[in-house]
C-alpha positions in Angstrom: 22.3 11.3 19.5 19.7 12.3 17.1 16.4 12.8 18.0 13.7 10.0 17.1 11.8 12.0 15.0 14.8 12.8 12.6 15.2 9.0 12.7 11.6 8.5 11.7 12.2 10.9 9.1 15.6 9.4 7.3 14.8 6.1 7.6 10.9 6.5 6.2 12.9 8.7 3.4 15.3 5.5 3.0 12.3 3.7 2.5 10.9 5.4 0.0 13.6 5.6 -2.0 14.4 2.1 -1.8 10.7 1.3 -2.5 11.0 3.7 -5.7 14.3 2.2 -6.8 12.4 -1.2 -6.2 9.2 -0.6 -8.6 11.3 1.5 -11.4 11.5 -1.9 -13.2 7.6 -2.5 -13.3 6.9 0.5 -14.9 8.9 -0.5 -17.8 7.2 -3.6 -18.3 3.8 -2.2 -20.1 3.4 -4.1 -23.0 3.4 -2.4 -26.6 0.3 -4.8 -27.8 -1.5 -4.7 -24.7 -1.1 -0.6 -24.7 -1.9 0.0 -28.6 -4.6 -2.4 -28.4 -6.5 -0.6 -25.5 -5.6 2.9 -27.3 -7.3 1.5 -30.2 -10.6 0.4 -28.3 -13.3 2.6 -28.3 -14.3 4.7 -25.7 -16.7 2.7 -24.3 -13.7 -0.3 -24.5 -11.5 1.5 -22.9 -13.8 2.3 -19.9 -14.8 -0.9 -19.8 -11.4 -2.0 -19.1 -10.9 0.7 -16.9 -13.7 -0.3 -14.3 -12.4 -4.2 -14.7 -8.8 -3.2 -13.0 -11.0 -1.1 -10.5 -12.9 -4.5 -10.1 -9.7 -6.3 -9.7 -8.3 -3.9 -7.3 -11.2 -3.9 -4.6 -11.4 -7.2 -3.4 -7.2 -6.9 -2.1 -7.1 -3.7 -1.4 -10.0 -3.9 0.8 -8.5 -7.1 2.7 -5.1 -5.4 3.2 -7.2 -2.5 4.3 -9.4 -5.3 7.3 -6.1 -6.8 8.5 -4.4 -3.4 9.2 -6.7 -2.4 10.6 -7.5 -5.8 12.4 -3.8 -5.5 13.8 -3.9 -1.7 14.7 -6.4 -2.8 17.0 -4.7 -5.6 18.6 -1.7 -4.1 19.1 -3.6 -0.7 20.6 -5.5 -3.4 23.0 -2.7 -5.4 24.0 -0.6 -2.3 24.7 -3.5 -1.0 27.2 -3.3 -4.4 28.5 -0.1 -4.3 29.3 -0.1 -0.6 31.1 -2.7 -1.9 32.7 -1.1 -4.7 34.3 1.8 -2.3 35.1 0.1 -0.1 36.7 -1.5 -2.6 38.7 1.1 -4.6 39.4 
């Protein structure tokens, strides 16, 4: 039997490299106008449109940050709920 932190392990690296094998395709998908346009744009363009896909990315990264967090929590309180009861019961 192999021990669960060598399970953790493979199946986190089976993960990963599913995960990787999963997003390969997005990368490919940058468009040619889109990129040569943005090149082209002056420096003050180009930062411009770097601090709007900053702007974009707060708002969801932020919420998927709350509700991990939010569900951390609740499963950390119901587990010392439920010791609790065992213990007491």
């Amino acid at each position: 039997m192999k021990s669960p932190l060598k399970n953790f392990c493979a199946r986190t690296a089976a993960f990963v490299a599913l995960f990787l094998l999963w997003v390969a395709p997005a990368l490919a998908q940058s468009c040619a106008m889109c990129y040569s346009t943005a090149r082209a744009a002056s420096k003050e363009g180009q930062l411009a449109i770097t601090r709007g896909v900053v702007v974009l990315l707060v708002p969801p990264v932020g919420v998927l940050t709350v509700g991990v967090g939010m569900a951390f929590r609740y499963g950390r309180k119901r587990d010392q709920e439920r010791n609790r009861a065992d213990y007491a019961g």
